[in-house]
C-alpha positions in Angstrom: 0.0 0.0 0.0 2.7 2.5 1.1 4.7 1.3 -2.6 0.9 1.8 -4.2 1.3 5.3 -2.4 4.9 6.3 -3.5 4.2 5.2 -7.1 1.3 7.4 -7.8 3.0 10.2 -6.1 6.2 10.1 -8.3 3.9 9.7 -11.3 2.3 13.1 -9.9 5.5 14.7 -9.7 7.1 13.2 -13.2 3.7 14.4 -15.1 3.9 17.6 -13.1 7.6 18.3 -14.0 6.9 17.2 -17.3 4.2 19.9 -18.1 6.6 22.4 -16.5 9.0 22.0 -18.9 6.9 21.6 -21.5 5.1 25.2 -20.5 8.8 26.7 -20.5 9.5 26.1 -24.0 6.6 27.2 -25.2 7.2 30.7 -23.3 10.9 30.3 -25.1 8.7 30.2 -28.2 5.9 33.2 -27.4 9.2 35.2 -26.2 11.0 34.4 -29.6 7.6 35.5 -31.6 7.3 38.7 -29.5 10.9 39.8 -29.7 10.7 39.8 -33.6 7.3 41.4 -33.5 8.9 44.4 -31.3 11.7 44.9 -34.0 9.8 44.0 -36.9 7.8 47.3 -35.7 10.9 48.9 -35.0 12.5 48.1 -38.0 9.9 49.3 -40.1 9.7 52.6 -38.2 13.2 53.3 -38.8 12.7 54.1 -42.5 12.4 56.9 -44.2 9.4 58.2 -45.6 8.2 56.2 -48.5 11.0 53.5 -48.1 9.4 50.2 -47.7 12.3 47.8 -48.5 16.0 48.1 -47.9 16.6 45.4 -49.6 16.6 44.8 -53.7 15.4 40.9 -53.3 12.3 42.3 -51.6 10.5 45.2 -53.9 10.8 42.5 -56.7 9.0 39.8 -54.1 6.2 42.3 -53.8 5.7 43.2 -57.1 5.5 39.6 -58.2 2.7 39.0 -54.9 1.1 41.7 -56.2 0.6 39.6 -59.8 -0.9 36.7 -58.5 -3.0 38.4 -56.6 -4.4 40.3 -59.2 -4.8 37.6 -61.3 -2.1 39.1 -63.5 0.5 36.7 -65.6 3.5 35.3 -63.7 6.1 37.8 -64.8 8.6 40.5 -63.4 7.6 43.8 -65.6 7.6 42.3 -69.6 6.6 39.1 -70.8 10.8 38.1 -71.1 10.7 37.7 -67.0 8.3 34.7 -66.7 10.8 32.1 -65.1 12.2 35.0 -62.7 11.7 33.8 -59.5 10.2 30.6 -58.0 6.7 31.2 -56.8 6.3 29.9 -53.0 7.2 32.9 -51.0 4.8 35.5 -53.8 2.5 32.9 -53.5 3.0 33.5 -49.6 2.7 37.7 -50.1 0.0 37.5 -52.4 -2.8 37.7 -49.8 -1.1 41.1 -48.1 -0.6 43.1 -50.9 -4.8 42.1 -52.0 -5.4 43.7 -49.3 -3.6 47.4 -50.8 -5.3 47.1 -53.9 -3.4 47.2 -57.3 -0.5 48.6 -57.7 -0.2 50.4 -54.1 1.6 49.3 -51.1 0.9 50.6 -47.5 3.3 50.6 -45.0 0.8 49.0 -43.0 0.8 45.7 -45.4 4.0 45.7 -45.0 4.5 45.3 -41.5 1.4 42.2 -41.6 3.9 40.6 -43.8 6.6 40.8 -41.3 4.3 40.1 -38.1 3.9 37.1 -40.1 7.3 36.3 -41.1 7.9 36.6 -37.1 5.5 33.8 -37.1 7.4 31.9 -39.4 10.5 32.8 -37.3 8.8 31.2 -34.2 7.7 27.9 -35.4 11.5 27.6 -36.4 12.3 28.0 -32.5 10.1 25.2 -32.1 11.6 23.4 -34.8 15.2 23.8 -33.0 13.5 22.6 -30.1 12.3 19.8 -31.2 15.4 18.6 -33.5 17.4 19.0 -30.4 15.3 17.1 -28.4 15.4 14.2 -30.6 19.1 14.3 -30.8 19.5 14.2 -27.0 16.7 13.0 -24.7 14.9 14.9 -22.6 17.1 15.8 -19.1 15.0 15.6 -15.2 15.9 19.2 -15.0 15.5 22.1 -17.8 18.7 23.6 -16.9 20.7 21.0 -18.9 17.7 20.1 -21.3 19.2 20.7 -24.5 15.7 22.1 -26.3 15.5 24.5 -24.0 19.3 26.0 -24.8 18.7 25.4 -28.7 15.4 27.7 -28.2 17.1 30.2 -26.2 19.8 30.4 -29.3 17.3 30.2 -32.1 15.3 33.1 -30.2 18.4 35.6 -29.6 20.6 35.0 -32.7 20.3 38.3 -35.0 20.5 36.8 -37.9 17.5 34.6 -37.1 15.4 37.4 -36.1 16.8 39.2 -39.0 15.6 36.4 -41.6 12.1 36.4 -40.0 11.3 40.5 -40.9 12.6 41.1 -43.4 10.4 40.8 -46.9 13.0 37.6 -48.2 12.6 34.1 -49.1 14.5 32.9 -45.8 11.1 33.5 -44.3 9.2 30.6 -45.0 12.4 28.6 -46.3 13.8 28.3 -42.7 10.8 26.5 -41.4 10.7 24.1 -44.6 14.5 23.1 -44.6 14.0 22.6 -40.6 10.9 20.2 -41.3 12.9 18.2 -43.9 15.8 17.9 -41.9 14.0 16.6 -38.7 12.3 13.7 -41.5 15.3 12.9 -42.2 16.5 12.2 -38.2 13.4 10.2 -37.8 14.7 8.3 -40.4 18.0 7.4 -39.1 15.9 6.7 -35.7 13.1 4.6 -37.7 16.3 2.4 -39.1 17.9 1.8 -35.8 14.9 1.0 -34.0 14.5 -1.5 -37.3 11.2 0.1 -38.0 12.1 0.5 -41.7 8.4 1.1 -43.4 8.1 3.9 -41.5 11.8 5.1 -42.2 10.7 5.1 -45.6 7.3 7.8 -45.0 9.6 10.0 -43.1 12.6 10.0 -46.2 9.4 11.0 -48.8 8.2 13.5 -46.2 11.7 15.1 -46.3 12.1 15.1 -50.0 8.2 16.7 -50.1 9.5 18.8 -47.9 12.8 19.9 -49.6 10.8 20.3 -53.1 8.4 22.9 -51.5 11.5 24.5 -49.4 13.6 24.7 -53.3 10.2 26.8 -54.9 11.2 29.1 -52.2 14.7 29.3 -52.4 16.0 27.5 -55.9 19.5 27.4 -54.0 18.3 24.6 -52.2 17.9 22.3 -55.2 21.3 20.7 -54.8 20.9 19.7 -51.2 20.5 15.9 -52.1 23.8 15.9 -53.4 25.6 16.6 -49.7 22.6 14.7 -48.2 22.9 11.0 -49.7 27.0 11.6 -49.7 26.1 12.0 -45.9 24.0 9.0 -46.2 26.6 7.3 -47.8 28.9 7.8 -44.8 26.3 6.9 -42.4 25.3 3.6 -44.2 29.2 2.5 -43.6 29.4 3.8 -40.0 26.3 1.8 -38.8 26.9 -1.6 -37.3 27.0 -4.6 -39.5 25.0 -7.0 -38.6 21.0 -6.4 -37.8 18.3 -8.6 -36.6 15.6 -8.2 -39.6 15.5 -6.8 -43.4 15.9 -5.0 -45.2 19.5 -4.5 -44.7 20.7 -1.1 -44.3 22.6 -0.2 -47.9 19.1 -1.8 -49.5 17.1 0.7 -47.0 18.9 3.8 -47.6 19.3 3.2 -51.3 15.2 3.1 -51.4 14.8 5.7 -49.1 17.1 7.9 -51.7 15.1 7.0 -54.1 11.6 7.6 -52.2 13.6 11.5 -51.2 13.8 12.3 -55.0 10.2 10.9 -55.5 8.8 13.8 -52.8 10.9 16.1 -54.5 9.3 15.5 -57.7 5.9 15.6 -56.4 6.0 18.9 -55.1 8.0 20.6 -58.2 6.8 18.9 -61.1 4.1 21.5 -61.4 6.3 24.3 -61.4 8.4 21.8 -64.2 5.4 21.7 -66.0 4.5 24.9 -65.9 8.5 26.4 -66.9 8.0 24.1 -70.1 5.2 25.5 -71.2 6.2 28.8 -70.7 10.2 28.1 -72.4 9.6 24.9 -73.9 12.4 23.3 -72.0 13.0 21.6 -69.0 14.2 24.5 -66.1 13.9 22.9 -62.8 13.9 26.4 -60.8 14.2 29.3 -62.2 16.0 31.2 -65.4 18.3 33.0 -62.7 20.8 30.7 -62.5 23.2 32.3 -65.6 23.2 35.3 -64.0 23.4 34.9 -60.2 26.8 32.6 -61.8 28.0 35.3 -64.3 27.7 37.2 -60.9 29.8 35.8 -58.6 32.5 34.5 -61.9 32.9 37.7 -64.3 36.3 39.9 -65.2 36.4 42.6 -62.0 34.4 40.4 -59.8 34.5 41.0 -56.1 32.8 38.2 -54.3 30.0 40.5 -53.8 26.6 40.8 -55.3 26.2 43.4 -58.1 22.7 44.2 -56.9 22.2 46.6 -59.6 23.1 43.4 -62.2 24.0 46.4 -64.9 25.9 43.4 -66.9 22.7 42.0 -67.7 21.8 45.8 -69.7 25.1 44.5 -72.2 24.2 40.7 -72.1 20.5 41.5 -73.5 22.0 43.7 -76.1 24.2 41.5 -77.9 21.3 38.5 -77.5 19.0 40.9 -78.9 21.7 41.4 -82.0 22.4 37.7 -82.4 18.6 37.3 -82.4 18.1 39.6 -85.5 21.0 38.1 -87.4 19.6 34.3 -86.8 16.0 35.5 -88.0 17.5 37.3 -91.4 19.6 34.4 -91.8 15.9 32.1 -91.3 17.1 30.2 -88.4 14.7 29.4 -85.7 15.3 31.2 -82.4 15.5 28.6 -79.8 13.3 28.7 -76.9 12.2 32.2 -75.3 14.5 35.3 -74.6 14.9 34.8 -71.4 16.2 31.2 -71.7 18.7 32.4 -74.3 19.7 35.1 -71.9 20.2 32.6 -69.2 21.9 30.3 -71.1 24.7 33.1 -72.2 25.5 34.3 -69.1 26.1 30.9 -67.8 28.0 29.9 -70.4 30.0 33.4 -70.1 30.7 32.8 -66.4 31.8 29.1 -67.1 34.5 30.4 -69.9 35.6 33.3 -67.6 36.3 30.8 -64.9 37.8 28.4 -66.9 40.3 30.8 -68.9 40.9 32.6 -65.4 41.4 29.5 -63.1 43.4 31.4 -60.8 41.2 34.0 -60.5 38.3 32.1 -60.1 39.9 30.0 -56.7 40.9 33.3 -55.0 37.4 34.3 -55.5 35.7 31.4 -53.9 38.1 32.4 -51.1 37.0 35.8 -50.8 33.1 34.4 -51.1 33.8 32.1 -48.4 35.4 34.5 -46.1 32.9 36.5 -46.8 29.9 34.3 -45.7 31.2 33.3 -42.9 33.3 36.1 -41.5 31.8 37.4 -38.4 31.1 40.9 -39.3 28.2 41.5 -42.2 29.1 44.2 -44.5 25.8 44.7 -45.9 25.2 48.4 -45.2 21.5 47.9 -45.1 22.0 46.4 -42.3 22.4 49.6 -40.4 24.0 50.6 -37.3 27.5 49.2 -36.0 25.8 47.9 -32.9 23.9 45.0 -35.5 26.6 44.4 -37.0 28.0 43.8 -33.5 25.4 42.0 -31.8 25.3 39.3 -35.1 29.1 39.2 -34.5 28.9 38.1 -31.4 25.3 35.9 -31.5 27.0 34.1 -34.5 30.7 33.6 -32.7 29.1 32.6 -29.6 26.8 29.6 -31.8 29.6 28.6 -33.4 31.9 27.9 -30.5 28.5 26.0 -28.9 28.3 24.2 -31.4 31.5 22.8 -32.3 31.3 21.6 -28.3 27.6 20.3 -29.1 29.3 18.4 -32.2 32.0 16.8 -29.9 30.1 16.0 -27.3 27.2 13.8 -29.4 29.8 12.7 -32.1 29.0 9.2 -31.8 25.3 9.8 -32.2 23.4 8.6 -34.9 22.3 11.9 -37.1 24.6 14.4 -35.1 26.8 15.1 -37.9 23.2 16.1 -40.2 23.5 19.2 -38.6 26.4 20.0 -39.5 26.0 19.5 -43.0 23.8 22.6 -44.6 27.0 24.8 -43.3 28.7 22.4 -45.4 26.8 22.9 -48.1 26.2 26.6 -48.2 30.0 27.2 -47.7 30.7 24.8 -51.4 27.7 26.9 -52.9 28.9 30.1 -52.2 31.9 29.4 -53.3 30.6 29.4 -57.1 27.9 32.5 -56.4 27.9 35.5 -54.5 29.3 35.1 -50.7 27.3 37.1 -48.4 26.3 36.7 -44.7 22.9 36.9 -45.9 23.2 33.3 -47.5 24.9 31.3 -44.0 22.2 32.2 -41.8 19.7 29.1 -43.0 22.8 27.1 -41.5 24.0 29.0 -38.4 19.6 28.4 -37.3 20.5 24.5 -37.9 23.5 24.3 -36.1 21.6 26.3 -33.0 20.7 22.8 -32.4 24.0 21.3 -31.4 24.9 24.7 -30.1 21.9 23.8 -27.5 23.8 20.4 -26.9 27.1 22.3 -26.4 25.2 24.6 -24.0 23.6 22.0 -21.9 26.8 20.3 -21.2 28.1 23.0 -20.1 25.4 23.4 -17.9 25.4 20.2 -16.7 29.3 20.3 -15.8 28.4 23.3 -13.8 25.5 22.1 -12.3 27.7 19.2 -11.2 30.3 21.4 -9.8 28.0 22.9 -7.3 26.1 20.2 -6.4 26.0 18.7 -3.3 25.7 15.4 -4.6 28.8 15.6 -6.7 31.1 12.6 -6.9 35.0 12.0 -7.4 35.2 10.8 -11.2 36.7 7.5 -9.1 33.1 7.2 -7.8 34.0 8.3 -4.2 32.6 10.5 -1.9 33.6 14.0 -1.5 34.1 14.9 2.1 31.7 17.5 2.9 28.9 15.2 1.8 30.1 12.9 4.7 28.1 12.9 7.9 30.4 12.6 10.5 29.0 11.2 13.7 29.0 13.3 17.1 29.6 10.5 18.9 32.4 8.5 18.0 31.9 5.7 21.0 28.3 4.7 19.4 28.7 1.1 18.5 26.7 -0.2 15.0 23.1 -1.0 15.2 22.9 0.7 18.8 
């Protein structure tokens, strides 16, 4: 009776606990949504009158929202722009600027659009939450639970907050690459728990997942590529022998296979569509030639050319070739923006090529300049940003390499260390800026909350009264020492 009695109490307490912990990190979350509410508001005050965007990215976001929703073909200004940018985050405009009417923009639609971009911004604390979670169990106290320090990170990192307000893609493509990436750890979890048919649901949620997140950022679309080398790694790493089938190279090579099937779900109407429009097969958008020519051209920087005056000259000559090829009756292939596209990238290829050299020191400058602490944007404004994302990205860094170290040897740890992988390689060929690393630096909050909780944990342990010798013995002041030294035992 008195064991019946203990039982249900402990239960009390462990469902109590549990809901107390759970109520914390959803107040992590709520505080994450209202911090970028506050300087979404702030942010947007800050501008001068009639500015609306600071950056170039974002007018040209608007104006294409402001297309759908008035019904109006898919096209930046003429009829030569149709395969300008992918749809998703227009798509995800549209019902603001419907609300301004045509061609007008309020500040007050504006600032909707970045409340909810701040919503985006807080389910990707949850996200980090979760992921973390997963990655390491849940801990008796929340001081070394390492959700509740990935939260913390997700909610205070500038660049986060940053991504969520302002009017660019990273809005709603934060939340989708998060979503995909966690399908992808149940995965690993589903194969070591042998529970493979469901391993498989979760590797086609993740390529659904990663389709819808490449229609908002086409940069994206070569993700696979670093994910099934990781894969690759991971199939060799895992132990030999297992108890039932499928065996793990024949499990991973379907659930590959079932990725790329989610991926084509999701884009082939946007395929479909781009073929209509060009007649070929363009899998994102008709950007690609010039983002390329922009990063690998004679006089590059490393930087973005936001004005893109090159592609004034490029359309020019087209334009002349075009002329020629109709006097001379040859067929123009495909549309002018397709030809346009296909120029450029085949200008930037040559340069590189001819200019080897140059083209090496440049993906070192891109790469410094994606990942060097301080952003050099200057609509970024003050020194004291460009400070506080100096220091919030440092300080995840640093957590996260000890995260890293500390759950090496878990299954999936080293997934999260992959996108900086990835965007690091990309850049390298485009434009570096810090504007493109902070997708990555929001995943690797999640071993940054590992690192964090061990290091609350080894200080928790330090000042403990419990603590221990690592031999196991007993440190001395947790010895009673008896007031009576002639007491004999049992007396």
């Amino acid at each position: 009776m008195i064991l019946s009695i203990r039982h249900q109490r402990s239960q009390i307490e462990s469902t109590r606990s549990t809901q107390g912990h759970f109520g914390i990190l959803l107040l992590i979350v709520a505080v994450g949504f209202a911090i970028r509410v506050g300087i979404a508001i702030h942010w947007q005050n800050s501008m001068v009158e009639g500015e609306l965007f600071r950056f170039g990215d974002s007018d040209s976001y608007w104006k294409m929202a402001q297309k759908i929703a008035q019904g109006l073909p898919y096209q930046y200004g003429s009829p030569d722009s149709r395969v300008f940018r992918s749809p998703l985050y227009p798509l995800f405009l549209a019902p603001w600027t419907w609300l301004d009417g045509a061609n007008e923009t309020s500040r007050s639609t504006v600032l909707i659009a970045r409340v909810v971009g701040s919503a985006m911004g807080a389910l990707c604390i949850g996200l980090v939450i979760f992921l973390a979670k997963r990655l390491i169990p849940t801990q008796s106290k929340p001081i070394v639970d390492a959700g509740l320090w990935a939260g913390l990170l997700a909610v205070l990192y500038p660049g986060a907050i940053g991504m969520s307000i302002f009017i660019l893609s990273e809005a709603i493509f934060c939340p989708l690459m998060l979503m995909s990436m966690g399908c992808v750890s149940l995965a690993i979890q589903s194969k070591t728990l042998n529970r493979w048919e469901i391993g498989w649901t979760w590797m086609l949620l993740s390529g659904a997942f990663s389709g819808v997140a490449c229609l908002a950022r086409p940069s994206w679309s070569l993700w696979p590529m670093v994910l099934f080398t990781y894969v690759l790694l991971l199939v060799f790493s895992l132990p030999q022998h297992e108890p039932h089938p499928p065996s793990k190279r024949a499990y991973w090579a379907l659930g590959c296979v079932l990725f790329c099937v989610g991926v084509s779900l999701v884009m082939s109407p946007w395929w479909v569509r781009n073929y209509l429009v060009t007649g070929r097969f363009v899998p994102t958008t008709l950007q690609v030639g010039a983002s390329l020519y922009d990063g690998w051209h004679p006089g590059a920087s490393g930087s973005s050319d936001e004005s893109m005056e090159f592609v004034n000259a490029f359309i020019v000559e087209q334009k002349r070739e075009d002329q020629l090829r109709v006097l001379a009756g040859k067929p123009l292939e495909s549309t002018l923006e397709w030809r346009l596209d296909r120029r450029m990238k085949n200008a930037a290829i040559t340069w590189a090529m001819e200019n080897s050299s140059d083209a090496v020191r440049l993906g070192l400058v891109k790469l410094l300049k994606t990942w060097s602490p301080f952003p050099v944007a200057k609509e970024l404004g003050s020194d004291s940003v460009r400070w506080s994302e100096a220091i919030g990205y440092t300080a995840i860094l640093c957590l996260a390499v000890v995260g890293l170290w500390q759950c090496r040897l878990e299954t999936g740890a080293w997934l999260y260390a992959m996108p900086c992988v990835y965007f690091a390689l990309l850049h390298m060929f485009f434009i570096g800026s810090v504007r493109y690393r902070q997708p990555a630096v929001l995943v690797i909050c999640v071993l940054g909350g590992v690192g964090s909780a061990a290091i609350a944990k080894w200080i928790f342990l330090i000042r403990s009264e419990h603590a221990t010798k690592l031999d196991g013995s007993i440190i001395s002041k947790n010895v009673t020492v008896d007031k009576n030294p002639t007491r004999k035992p049992n007396q």
